[in-house]
VMD Tcl script that builds the backbone (N, CA, C; Angstrom):
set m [mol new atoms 510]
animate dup $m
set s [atomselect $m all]
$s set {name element resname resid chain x y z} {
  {N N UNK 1 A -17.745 -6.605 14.449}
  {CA C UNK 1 A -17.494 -7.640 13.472}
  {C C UNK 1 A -16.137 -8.269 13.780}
  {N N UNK 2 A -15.787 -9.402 14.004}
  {CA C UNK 2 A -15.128 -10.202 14.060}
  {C C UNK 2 A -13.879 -10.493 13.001}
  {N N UNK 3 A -12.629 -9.994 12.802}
  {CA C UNK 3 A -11.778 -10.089 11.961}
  {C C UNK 3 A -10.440 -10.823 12.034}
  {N N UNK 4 A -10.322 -11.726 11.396}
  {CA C UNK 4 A -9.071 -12.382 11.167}
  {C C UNK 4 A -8.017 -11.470 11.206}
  {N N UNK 5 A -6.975 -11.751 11.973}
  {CA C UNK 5 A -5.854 -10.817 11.745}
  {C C UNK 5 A -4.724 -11.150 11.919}
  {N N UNK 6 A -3.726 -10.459 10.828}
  {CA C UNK 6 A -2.349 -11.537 11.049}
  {C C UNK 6 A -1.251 -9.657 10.701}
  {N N UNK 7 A -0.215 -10.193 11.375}
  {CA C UNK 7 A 0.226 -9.020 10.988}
  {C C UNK 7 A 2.248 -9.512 10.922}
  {N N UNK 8 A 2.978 -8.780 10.706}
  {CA C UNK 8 A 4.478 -8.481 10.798}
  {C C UNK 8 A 4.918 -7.199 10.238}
  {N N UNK 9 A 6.041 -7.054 11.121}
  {CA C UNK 9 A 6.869 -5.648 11.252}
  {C C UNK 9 A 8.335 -6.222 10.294}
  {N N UNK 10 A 8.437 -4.940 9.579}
  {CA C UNK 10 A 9.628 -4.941 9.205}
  {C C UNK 10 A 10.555 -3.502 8.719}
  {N N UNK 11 A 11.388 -3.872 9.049}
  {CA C UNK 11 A 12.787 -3.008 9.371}
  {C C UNK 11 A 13.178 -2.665 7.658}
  {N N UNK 12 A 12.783 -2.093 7.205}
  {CA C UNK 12 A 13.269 -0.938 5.903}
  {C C UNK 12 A 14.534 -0.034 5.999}
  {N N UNK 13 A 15.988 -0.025 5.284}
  {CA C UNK 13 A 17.168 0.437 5.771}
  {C C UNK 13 A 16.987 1.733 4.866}
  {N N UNK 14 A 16.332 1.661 3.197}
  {CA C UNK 14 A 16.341 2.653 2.599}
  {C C UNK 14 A 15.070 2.748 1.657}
  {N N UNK 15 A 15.214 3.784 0.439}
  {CA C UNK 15 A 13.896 3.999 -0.093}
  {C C UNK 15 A 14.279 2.642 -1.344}
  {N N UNK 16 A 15.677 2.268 -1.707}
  {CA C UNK 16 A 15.593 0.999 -2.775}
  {C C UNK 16 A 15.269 -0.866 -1.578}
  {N N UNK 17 A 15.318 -0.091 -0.632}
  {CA C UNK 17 A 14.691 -1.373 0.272}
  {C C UNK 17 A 13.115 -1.453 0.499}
  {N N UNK 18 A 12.563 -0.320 0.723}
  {CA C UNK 18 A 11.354 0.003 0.369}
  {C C UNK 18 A 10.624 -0.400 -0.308}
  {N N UNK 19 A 11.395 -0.200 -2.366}
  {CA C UNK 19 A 11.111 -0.411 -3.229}
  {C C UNK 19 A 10.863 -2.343 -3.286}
  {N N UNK 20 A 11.879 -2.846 -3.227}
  {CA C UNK 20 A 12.314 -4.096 -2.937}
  {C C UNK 20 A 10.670 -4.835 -2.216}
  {N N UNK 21 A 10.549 -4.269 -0.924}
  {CA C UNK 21 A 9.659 -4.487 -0.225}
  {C C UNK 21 A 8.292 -4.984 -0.937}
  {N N UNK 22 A 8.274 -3.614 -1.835}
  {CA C UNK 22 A 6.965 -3.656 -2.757}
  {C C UNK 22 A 6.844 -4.381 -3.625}
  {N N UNK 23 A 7.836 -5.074 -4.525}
  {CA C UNK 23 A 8.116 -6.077 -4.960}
  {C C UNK 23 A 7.444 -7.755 -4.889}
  {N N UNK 24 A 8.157 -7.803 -4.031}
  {CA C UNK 24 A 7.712 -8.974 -2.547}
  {C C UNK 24 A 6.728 -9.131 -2.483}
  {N N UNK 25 A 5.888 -7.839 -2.143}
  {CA C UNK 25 A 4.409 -7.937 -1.739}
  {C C UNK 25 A 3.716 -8.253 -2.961}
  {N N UNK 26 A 4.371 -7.651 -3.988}
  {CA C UNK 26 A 3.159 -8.003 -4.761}
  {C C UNK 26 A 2.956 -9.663 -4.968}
  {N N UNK 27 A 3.829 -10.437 -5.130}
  {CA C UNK 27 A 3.680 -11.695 -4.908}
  {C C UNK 27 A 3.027 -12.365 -3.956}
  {N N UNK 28 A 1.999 -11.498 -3.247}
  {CA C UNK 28 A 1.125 -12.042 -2.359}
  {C C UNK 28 A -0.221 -11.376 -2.581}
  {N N UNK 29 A -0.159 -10.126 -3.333}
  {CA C UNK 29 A -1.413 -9.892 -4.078}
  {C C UNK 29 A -2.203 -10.220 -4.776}
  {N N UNK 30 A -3.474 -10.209 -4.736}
  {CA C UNK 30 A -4.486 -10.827 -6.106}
  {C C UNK 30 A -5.339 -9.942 -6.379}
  {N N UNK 31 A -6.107 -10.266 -7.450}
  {CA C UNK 31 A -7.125 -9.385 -7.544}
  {C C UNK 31 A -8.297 -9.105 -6.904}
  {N N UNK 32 A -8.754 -7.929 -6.707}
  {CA C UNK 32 A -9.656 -7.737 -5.389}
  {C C UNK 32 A -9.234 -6.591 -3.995}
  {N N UNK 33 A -8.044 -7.315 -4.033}
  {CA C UNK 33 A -7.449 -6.800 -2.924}
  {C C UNK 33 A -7.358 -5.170 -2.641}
  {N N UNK 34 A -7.317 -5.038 -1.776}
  {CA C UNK 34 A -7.315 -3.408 -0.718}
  {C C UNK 34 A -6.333 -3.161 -0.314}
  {N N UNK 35 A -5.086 -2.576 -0.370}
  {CA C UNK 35 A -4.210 -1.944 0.336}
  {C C UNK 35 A -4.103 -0.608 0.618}
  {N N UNK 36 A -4.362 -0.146 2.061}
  {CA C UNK 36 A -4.360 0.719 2.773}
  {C C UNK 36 A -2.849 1.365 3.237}
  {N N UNK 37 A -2.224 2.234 2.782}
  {CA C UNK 37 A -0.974 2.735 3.131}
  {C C UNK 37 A -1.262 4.039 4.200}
  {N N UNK 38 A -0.631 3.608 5.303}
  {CA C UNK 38 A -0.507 5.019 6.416}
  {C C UNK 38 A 1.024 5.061 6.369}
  {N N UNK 39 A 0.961 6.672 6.741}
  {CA C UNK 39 A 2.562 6.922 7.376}
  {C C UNK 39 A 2.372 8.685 6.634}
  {N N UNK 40 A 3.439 9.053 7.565}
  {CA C UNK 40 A 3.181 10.667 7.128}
  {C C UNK 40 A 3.897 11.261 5.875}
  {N N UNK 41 A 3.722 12.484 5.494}
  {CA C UNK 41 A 4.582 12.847 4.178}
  {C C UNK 41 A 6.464 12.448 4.282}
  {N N UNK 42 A 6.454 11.080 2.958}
  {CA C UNK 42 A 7.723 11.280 3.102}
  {C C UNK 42 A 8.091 9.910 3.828}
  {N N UNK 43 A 7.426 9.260 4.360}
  {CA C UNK 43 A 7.472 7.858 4.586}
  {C C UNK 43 A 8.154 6.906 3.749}
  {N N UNK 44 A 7.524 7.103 2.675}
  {CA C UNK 44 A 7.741 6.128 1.289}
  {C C UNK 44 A 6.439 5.230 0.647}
  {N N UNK 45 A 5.420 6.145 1.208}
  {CA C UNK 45 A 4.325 5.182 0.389}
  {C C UNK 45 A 4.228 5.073 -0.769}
  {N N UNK 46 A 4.606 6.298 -1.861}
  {CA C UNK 46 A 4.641 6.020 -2.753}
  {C C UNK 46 A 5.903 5.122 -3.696}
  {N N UNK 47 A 6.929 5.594 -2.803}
  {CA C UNK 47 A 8.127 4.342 -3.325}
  {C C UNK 47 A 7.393 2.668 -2.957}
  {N N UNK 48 A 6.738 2.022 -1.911}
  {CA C UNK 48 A 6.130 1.052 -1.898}
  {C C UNK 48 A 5.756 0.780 -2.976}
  {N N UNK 49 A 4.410 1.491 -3.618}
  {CA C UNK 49 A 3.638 1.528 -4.715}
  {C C UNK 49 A 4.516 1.011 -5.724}
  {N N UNK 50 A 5.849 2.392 -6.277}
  {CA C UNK 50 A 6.230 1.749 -7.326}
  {C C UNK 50 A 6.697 0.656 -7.449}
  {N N UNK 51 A 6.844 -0.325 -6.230}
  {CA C UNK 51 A 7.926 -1.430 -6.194}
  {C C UNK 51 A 6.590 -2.554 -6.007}
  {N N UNK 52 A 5.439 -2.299 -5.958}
  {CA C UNK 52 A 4.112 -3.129 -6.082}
  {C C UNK 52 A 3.943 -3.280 -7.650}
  {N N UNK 53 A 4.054 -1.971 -8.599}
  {CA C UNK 53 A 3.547 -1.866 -9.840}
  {C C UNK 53 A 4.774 -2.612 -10.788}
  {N N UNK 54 A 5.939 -2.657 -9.907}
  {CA C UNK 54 A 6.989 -2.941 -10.746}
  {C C UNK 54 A 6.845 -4.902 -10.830}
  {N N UNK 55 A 6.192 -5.043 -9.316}
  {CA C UNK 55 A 5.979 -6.548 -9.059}
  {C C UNK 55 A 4.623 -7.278 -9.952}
  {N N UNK 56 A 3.918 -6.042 -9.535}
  {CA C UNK 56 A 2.768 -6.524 -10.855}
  {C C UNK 56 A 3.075 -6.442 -12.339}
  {N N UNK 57 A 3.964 -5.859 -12.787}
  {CA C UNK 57 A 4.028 -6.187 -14.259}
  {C C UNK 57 A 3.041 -4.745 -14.598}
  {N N UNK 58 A 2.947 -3.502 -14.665}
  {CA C UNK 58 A 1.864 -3.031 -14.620}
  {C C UNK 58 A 2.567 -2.090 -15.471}
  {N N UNK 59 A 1.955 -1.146 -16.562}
  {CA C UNK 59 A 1.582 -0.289 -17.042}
  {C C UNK 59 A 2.518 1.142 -16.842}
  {N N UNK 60 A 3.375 1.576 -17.275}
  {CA C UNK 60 A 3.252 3.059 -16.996}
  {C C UNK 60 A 4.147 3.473 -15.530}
  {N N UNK 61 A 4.642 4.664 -15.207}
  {CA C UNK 61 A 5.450 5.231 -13.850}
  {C C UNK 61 A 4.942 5.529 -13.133}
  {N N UNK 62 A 4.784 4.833 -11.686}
  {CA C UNK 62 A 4.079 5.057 -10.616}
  {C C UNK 62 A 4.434 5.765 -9.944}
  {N N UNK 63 A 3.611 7.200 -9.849}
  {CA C UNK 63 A 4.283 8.283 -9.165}
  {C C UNK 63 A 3.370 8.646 -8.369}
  {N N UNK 64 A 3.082 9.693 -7.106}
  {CA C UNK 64 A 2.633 9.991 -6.221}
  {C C UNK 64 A 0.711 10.863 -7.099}
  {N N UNK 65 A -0.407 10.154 -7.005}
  {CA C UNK 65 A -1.231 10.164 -7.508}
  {C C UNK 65 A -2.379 11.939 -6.880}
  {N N UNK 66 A -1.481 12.612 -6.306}
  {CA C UNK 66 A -2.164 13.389 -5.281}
  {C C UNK 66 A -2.566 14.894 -6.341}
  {N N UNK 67 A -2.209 15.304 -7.592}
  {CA C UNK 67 A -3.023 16.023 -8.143}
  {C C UNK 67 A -4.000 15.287 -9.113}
  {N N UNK 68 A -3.988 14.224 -9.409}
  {CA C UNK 68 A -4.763 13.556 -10.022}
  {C C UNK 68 A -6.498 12.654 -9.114}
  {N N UNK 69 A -5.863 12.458 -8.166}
  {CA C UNK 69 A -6.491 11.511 -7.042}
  {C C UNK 69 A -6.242 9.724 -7.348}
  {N N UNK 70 A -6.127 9.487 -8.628}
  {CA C UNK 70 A -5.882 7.916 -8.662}
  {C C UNK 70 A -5.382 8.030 -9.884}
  {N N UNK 71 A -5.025 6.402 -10.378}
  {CA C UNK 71 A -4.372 6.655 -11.075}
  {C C UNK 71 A -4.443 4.833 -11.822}
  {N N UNK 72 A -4.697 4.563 -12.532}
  {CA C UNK 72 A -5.007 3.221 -13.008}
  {C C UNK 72 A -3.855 2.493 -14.352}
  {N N UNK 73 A -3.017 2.208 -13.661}
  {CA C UNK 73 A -1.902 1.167 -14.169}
  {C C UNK 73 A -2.359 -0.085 -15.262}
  {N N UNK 74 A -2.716 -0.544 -16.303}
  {CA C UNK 74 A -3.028 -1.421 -16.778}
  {C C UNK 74 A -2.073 -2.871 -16.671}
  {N N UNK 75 A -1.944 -3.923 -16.609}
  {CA C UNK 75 A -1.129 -5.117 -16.769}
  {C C UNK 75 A -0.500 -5.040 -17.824}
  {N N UNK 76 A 0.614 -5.697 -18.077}
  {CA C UNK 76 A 1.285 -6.013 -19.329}
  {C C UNK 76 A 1.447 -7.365 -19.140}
  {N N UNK 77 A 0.689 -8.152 -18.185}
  {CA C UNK 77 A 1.436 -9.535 -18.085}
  {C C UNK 77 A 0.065 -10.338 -18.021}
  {N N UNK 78 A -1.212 -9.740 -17.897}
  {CA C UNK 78 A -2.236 -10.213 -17.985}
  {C C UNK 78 A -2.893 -10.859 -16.662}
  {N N UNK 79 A -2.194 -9.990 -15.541}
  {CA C UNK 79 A -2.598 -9.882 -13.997}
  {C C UNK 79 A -3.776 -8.688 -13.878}
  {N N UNK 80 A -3.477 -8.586 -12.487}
  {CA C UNK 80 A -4.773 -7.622 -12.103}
  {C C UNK 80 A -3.689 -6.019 -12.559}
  {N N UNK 81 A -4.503 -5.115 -12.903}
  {CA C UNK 81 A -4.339 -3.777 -12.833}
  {C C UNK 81 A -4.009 -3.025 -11.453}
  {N N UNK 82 A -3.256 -2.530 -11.753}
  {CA C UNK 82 A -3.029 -1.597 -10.056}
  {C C UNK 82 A -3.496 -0.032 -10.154}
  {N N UNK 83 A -4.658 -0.275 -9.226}
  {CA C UNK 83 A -5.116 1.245 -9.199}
  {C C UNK 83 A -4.407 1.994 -7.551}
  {N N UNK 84 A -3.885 3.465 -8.238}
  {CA C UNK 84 A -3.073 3.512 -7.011}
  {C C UNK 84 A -4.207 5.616 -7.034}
  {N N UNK 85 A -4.153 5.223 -5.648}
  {CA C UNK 85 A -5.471 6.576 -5.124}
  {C C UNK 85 A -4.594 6.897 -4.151}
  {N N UNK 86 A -5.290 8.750 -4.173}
  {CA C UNK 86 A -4.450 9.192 -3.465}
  {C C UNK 86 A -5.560 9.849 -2.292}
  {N N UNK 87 A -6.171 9.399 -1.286}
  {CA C UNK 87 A -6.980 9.953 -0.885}
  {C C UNK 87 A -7.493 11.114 -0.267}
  {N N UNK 88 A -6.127 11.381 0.166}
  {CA C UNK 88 A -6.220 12.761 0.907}
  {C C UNK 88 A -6.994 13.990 1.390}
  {N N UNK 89 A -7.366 14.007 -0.381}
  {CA C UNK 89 A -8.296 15.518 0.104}
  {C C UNK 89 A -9.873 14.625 -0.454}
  {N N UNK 90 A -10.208 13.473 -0.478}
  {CA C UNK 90 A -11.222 13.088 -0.297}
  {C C UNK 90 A -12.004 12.802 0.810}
  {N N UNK 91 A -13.165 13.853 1.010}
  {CA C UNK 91 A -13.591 14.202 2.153}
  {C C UNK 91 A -14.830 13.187 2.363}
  {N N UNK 92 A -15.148 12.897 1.091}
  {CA C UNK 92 A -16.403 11.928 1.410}
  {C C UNK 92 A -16.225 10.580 1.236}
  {N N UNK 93 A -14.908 9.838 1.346}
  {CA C UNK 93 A -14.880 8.663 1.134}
  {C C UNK 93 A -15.585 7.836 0.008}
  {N N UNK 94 A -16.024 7.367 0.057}
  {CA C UNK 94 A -16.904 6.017 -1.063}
  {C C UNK 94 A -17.679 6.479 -2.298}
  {N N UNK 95 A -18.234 7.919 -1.143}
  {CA C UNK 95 A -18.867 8.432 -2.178}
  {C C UNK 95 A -18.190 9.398 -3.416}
  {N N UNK 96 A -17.434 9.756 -2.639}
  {CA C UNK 96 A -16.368 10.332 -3.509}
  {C C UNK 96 A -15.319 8.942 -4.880}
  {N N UNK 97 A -15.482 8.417 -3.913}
  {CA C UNK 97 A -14.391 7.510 -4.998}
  {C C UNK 97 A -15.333 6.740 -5.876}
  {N N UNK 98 A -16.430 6.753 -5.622}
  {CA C UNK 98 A -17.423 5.893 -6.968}
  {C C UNK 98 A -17.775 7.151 -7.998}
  {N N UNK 99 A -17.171 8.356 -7.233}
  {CA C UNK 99 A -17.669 9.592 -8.868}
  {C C UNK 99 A -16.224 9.876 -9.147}
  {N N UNK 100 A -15.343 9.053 -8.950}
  {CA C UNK 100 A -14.303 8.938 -9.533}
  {C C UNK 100 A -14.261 8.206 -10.949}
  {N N UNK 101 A -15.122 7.510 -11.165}
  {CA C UNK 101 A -15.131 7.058 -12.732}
  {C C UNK 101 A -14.437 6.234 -13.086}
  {N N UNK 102 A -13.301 5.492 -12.414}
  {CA C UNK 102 A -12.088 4.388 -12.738}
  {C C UNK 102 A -12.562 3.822 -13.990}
  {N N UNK 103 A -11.973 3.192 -14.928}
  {CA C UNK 103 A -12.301 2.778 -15.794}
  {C C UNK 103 A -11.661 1.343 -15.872}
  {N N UNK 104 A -11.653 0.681 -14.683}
  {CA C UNK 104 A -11.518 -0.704 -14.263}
  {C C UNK 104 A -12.388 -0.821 -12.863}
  {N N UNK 105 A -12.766 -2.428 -13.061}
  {CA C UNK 105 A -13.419 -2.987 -12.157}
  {C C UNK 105 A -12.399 -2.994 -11.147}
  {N N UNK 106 A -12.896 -2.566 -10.190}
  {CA C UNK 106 A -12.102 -3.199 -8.766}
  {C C UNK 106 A -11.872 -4.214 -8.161}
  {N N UNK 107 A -13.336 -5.048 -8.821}
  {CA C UNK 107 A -12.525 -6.639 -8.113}
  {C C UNK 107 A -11.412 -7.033 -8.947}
  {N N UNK 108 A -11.371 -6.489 -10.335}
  {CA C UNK 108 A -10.132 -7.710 -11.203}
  {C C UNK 108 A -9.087 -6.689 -10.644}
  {N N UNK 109 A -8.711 -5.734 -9.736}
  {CA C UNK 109 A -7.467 -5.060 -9.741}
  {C C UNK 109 A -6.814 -5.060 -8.649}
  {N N UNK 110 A -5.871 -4.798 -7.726}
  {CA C UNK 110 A -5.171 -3.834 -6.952}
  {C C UNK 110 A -5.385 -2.701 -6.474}
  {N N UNK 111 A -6.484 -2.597 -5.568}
  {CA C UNK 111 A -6.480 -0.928 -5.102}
  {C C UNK 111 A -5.376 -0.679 -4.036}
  {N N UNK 112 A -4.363 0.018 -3.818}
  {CA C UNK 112 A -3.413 0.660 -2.835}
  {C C UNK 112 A -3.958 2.565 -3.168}
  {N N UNK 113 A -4.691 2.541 -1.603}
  {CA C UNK 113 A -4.725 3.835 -1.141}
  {C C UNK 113 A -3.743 4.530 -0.251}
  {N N UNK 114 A -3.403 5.511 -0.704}
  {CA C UNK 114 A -2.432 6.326 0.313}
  {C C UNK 114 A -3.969 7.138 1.047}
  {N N UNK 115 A -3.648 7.415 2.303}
  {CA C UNK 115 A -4.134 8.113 3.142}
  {C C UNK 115 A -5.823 7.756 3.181}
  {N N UNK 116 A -6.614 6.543 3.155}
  {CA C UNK 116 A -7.726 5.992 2.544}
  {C C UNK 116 A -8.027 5.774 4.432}
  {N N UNK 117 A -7.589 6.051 5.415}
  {CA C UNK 117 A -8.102 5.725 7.118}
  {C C UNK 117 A -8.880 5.859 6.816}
  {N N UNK 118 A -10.293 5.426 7.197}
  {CA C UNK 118 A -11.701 5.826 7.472}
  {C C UNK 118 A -12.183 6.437 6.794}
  {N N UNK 119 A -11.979 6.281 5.107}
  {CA C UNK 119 A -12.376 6.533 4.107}
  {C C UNK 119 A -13.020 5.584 2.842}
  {N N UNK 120 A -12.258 4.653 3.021}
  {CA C UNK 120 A -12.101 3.494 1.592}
  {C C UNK 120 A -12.516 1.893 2.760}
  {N N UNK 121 A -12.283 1.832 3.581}
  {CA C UNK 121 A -12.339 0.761 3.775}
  {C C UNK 121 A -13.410 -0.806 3.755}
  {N N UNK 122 A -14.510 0.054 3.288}
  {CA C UNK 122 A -15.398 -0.526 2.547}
  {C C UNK 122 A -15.788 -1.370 1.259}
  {N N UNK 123 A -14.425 -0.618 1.073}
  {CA C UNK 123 A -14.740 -1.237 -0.768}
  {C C UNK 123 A -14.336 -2.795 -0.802}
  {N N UNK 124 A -14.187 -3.512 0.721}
  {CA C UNK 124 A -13.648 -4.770 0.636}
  {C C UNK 124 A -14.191 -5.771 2.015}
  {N N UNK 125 A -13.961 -6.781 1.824}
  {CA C UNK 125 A -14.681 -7.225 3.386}
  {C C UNK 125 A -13.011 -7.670 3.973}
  {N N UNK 126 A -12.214 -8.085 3.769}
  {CA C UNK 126 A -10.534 -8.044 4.120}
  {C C UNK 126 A -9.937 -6.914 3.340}
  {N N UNK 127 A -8.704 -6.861 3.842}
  {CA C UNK 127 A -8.340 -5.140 3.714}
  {C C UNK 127 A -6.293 -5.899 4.096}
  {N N UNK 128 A -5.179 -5.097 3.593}
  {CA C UNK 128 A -4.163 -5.725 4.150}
  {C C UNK 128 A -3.363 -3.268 4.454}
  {N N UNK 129 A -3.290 -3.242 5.430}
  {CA C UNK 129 A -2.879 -2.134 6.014}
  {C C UNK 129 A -1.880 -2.070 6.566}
  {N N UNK 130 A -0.866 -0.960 6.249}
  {CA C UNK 130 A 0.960 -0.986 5.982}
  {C C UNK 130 A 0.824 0.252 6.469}
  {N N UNK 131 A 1.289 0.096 7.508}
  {CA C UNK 131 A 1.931 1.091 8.275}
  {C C UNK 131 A 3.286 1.539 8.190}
  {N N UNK 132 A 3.968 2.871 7.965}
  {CA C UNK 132 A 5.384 3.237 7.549}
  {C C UNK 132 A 5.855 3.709 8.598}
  {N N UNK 133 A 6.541 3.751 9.064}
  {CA C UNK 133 A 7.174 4.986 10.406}
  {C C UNK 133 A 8.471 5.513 10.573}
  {N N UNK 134 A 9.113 6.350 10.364}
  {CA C UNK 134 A 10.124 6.191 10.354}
  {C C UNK 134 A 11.130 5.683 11.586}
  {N N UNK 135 A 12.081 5.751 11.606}
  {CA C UNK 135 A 12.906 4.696 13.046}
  {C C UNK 135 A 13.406 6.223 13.640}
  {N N UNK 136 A 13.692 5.913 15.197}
  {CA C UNK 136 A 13.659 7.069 16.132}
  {C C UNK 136 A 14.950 6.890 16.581}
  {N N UNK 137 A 15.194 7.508 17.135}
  {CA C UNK 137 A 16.733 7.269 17.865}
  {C C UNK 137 A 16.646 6.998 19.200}
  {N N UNK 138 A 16.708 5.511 19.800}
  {CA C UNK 138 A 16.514 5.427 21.416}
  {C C UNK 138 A 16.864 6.656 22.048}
  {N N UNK 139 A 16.237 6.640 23.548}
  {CA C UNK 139 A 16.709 7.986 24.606}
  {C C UNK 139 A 16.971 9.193 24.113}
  {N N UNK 140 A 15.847 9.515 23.249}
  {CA C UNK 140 A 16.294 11.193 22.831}
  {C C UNK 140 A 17.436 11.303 21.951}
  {N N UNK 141 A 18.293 10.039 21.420}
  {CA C UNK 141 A 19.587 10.276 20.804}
  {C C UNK 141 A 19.259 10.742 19.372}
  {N N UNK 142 A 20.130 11.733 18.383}
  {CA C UNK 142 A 20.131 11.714 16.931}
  {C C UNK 142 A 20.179 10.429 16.647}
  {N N UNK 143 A 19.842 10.407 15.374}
  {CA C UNK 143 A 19.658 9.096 14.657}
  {C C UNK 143 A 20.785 9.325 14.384}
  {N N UNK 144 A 22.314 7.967 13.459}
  {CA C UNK 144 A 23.081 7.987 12.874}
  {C C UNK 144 A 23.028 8.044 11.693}
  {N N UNK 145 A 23.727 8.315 10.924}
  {CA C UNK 145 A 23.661 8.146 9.459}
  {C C UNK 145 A 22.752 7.688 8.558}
  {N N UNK 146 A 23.159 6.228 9.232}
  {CA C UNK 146 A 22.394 4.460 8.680}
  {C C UNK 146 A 21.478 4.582 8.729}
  {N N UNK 147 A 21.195 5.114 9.770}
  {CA C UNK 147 A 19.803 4.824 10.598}
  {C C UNK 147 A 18.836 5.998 9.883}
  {N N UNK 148 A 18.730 6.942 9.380}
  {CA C UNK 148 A 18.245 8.001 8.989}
  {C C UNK 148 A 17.320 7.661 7.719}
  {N N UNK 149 A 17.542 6.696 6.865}
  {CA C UNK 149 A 16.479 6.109 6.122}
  {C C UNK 149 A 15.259 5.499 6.535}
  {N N UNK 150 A 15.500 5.034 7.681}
  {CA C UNK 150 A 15.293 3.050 7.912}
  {C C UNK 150 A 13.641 3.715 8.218}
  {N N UNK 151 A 13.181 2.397 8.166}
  {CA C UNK 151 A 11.679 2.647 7.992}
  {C C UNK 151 A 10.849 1.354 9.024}
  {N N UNK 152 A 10.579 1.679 9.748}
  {CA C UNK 152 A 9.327 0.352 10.272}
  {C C UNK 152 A 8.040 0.140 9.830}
  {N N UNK 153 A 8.025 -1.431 9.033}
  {CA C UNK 153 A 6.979 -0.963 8.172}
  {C C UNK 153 A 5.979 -2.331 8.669}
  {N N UNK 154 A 4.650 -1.996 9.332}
  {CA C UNK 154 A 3.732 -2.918 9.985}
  {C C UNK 154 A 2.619 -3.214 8.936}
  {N N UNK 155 A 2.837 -4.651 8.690}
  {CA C UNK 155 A 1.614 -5.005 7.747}
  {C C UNK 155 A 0.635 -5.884 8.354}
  {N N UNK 156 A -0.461 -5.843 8.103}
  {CA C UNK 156 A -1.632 -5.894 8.860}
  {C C UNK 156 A -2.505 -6.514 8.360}
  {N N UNK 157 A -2.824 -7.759 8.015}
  {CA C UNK 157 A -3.872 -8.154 6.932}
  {C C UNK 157 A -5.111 -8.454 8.146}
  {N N UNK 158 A -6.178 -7.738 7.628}
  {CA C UNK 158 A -7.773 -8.043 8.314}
  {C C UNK 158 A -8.716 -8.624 7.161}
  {N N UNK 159 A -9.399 -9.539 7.814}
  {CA C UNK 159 A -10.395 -10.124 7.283}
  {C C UNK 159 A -9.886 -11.772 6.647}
  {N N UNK 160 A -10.839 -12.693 6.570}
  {CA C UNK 160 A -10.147 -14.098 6.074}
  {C C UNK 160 A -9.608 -13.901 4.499}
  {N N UNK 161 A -9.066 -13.243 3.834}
  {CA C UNK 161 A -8.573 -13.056 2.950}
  {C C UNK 161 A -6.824 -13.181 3.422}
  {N N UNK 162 A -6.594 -12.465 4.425}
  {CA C UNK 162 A -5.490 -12.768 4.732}
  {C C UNK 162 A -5.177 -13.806 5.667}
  {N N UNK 163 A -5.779 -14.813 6.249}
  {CA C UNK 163 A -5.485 -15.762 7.283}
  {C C UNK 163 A -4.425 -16.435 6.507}
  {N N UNK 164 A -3.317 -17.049 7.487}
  {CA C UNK 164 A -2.800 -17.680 6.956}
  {C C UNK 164 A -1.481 -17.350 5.835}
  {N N UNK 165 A -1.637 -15.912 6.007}
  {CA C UNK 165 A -0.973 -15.508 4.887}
  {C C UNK 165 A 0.684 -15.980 4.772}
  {N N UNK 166 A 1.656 -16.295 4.378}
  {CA C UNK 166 A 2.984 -16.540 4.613}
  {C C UNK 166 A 4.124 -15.356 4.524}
  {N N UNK 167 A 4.131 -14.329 5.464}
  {CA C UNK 167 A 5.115 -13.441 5.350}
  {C C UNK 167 A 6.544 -13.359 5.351}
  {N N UNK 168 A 6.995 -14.721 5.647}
  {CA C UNK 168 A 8.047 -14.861 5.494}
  {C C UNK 168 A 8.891 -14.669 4.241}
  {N N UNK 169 A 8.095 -14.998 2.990}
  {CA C UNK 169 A 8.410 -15.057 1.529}
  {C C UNK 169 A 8.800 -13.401 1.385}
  {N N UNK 170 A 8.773 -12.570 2.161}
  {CA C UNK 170 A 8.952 -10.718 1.925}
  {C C UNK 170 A 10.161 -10.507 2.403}
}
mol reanalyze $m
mol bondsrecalc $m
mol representation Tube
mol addrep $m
């Protein structure tokens, strides 16, 4: 299948830059939308999140959804809802997350999955996927100080939902 794809990298110094980040983004979110978060424990996916929920106007403290599995934010501003999933130990993907029971529609909301690879990606025909990494220290060197937060964070929008998108506004 054939997918539109647009992407940019960006340089994260800390976890309130992070936050910031998420912010931003949400001003490019709508309802419907899929966000796919990779990066390993400790990245900052869930600091993203809160700085998405803080951009949406949303409901309640967005905290790391992983004994619960999701976690459904309501609007206070009369936007989409942010449902934030934690996928991890969901082994069956789709099928698993439709006996999850959400008690919002998914098209009027925000889904951001942590750990949703080759799990969730269905629930949408465009998808926008954020990659976290942390920053390395050229030639084998320790990282410095500064540098010990910083985050490379690759966003990825697939499908014509994102063509066109303007990333510069982040």
């Amino acid at each position: 299948m054939g997918y539109t794809t647009t992407a940019t990298t960006i340089t994260v110094s800390d976890p309130a830059a992070m936050q910031d980040l998420g912010r931003g983004l949400a001003g490019l979110l709508r309802p419907g939308d899929l966000v796919l978060l990779h990066g390993e424990l400790g990245a900052g996916k869930t600091t993203l999140t809160r700085g998405l929920g803080e951009g949406l106007g949303v409901r309640g403290a967005v905290t790391s959804p992983t004994f619960v599995i999701a976690r459904v934010h309501p609007s206070l501003s009369g936007g989409p809802a942010l449902v934030h999933v934690d996928a991890y130990r969901l082994g069956g993907g789709l099928d698993q997350m439709e006996d999850l029971d959400l008690d919002v529609a998914l098209s009027d909301s925000v889904v951001v999955v942590e750990w949703g690879e080759g799990k969730v990606e269905e629930l949408a025909d465009s998808r926008l996927e954020v990659r976290i990494a942390r920053a390395l220290g050229g030639d084998e060197r320790p990282l410095e100080a500064d540098e010990a937060d910083q985050r490379q964070v690759t966003l990825t929008g697939l499908g014509d939902r994102w063509a066109g998108v303007d990333w510069s506004q982040l």
